[in-house]
Every structure is written in C-alpha cells, then in structure tokens.
LODOSE-996682 format. One record per residue (C-alpha): z, y, x. Coordinates in steps of 0.25 Angstrom, whole numbers, plus 5000, padded with zeros to 4 digits. Each point is the difference from the previous one (the first is absolute). Example, Ala and Ser with C-alpha at 12.3 -4.5 7.8 and 13.67 -1.06 7.14 Angstrom:
BEGIN
503149825049 499850145006 
This chain:
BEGIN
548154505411 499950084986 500549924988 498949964988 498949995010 498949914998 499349985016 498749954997 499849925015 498749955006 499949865006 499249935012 498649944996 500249895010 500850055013 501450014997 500250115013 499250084990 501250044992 500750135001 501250035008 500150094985 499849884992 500949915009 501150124998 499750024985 500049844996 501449995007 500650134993 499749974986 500849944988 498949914995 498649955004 498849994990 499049915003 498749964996 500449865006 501549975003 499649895009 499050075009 500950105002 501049935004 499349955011 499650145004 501450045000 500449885007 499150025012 500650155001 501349954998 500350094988 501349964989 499650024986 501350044991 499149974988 498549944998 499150014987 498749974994 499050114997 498649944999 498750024993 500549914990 501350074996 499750145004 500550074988 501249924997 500550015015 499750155000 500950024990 501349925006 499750085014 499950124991 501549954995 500649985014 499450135004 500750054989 501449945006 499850075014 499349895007 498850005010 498949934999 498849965009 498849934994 499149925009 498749924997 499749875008 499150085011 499550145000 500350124992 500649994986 499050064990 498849985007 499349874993 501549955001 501050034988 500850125001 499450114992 500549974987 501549995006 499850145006 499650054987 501449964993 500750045010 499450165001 500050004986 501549985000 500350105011 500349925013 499550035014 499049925005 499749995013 498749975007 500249925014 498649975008 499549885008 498849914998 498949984991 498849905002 499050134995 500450085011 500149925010 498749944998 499450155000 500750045012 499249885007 498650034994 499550135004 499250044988 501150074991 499450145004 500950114990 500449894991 499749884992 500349934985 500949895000 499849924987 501149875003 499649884993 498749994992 500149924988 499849864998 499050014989 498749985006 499250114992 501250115001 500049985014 498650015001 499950134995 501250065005 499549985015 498650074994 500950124996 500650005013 498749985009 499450114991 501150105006 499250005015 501550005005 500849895007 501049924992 500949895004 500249864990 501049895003 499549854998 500549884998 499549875008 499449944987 499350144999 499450035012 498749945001 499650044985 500550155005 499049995012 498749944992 500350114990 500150105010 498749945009 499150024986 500550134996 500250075014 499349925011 500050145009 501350035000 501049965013 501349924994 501349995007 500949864996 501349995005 500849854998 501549985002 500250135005 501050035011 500249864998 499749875011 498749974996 499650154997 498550015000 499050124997 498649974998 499050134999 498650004997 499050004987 500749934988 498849895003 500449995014 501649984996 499649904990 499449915011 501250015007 500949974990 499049894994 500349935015 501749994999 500449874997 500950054991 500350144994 501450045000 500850125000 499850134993 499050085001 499850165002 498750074998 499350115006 498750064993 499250095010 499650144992 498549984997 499250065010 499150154999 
C-alpha cells in the first residue's frame, strides 16, 4: 500500500453485503479511518470484522479543521481512508472539502467505487436515456426550492433529488402543480428491508404516499425527462 494516500471509500446505502471486497481490503490496511460518524462506522466495521489501528472524526461540522490534522498524519507517512455513514464520500455527504487539502498538498488520493442511492435508483427506472442531472438536496427554504426545481424542470432532462421524510409530500404537491405530465420514479430505504419504488405521475405517487401510516426512511427521486 503506497504511504501518504488518502483512499476515499464508498459504503453500503442499507445492505451491508454491498461493500467491496476493495473497501473491506482498504479499511483493514490503512493507518487511520476518518469518518463522518465514528459510531456508524464502527458498526459497519464490526459487521465485516475489520480492526481499526486509529479512528477519527471528519464531518460536515468540522470538515476543515479535521482536513488539516489528516493533511498532518499524511504528512508523517500514514494512510488514511475516509468514509461517510452510507454511500460515497462527496456526493451530498462530506468529503469534497477534505479532498481539496489534501491535493492541494500533494498526496495521493485514491478513488475506491461502491454504492450510491442516485445510481442505484436509476439503474432501476428505465428512463435515464444518454443521461440525467443529479441535483442532491434541494434547499430548505421554501421559495429557493421552488425556483430551483423550475430551473431544473426547464432543462427537459431527467434529474435526480434526494428527500427527506419530512419533505416528501410538499416535493410531490410541488412537483403535481408544476409537472403533472411527467412519470416520476421514488425509491425509500434503498437496498434496505423495507426497500420500496413507487412510479407514476407525481399526483399518483402523492396518493400513495398520502396513504402510509407513516413515512419513514430516506427518499431518492427520479424526474422523467419532459416528453416531445
């Protein structure tokens, strides 16, 4: 394993067999773990039987300042992974920030693949055609949000959101008013027990959705491209 490497590692959505054989390989042979959650990954290297020599925090929160302690033990020979609590690093997850440091100071960094909730969805709905905008998480704020998805339906392409529970249902009336034609594809808990996709016009999903007892889990979803 090359010294002052900085292996940036995907994590399971949900199913823990869908880590890496790489990843299991590369968690086990580094110096140090950084991690968006030190408790959630601990689980996860429990489950796959993985010894960590050294665990720290790098989240959100304290990107910058962890940036520049891993940019230190890089400095000093080590090897570091960085994991966020499911998916890939970077992608609506912490990570990008840390990544800039650490190629602005001249380490290696090394990209190792596994799952992401925006892929894995598409991969199921059958509409991404030669490609597709993957937006993350809207903001909060109503008016912003409102506008952005305008921008976004105004393209005619496909694009892909993530959701939470609380969000869900206002996403869907928003997206019933301003693209009633348009198919929409919803995946919940992806790859994980109560893994459900719903498809059909945002009105139809809302009905659905409207009728859960109670809505839980996070949400991915599909836009359909606007039809010609």
């Amino acid at each position: 394993m090359p010294m002052s490497t900085l292996f940036v590692v995907a994590t399971p959505i949900g199913n823990i067999e869908d880590i890496t054989f790489r990843a299991v390989r590369i968690l086990k042979e580094v110096d140090v773990i950084a991690a968006e959650d030190t408790r959630q990954t601990r689980i996860l290297l429990d489950r796959c039987n993985i010894s960590v020599k050294r665990l720290i925090s790098c989240r959100a929160r304290n990107e910058d300042v962890s940036a520049r302690g891993i940019v230190k033990l890089l400095g000093q020979g080590f090897t570091v992974a960085y994991v966020t609590d499911a998916g890939t690093p970077a992608v609506s997850d912490p990570g990008a920030r840390l990544v800039n440091m650490v190629r602005a100071r001249g380490f290696e960094i090394v990209p190792i693949p596994g799952v992401s909730a925006v892929t894995t969805l598409v991969s199921a709905a059958g509409m991404a055609g030669k490609g597709f905008l993957f937006e993350g998480f809207l903001s909060s704020r109503a008016g912003k949000r409102r506008r952005r998805l305008e921008k976004l339906l105004e393209s005619g392409m496909i694009f892909v959101v993530y959701e939470s529970p609380a969000r869900i249902i206002g996403l869907c009336e928003i997206l019933a008013e301003l693209c009633p034609s348009r198919n929409i594809f919803v995946g919940r808990e992806l790859t994980k027990k109560f893994e459900e996709c719903i498809l059909g016009k945002a009105d139809e999903v809302l009905s659905k959705l409207n009728k859960m007892d109670r809505i839980r889990g996070e949400f991915t979803v599909l836009v359909g491209a606007q039809e010609r």
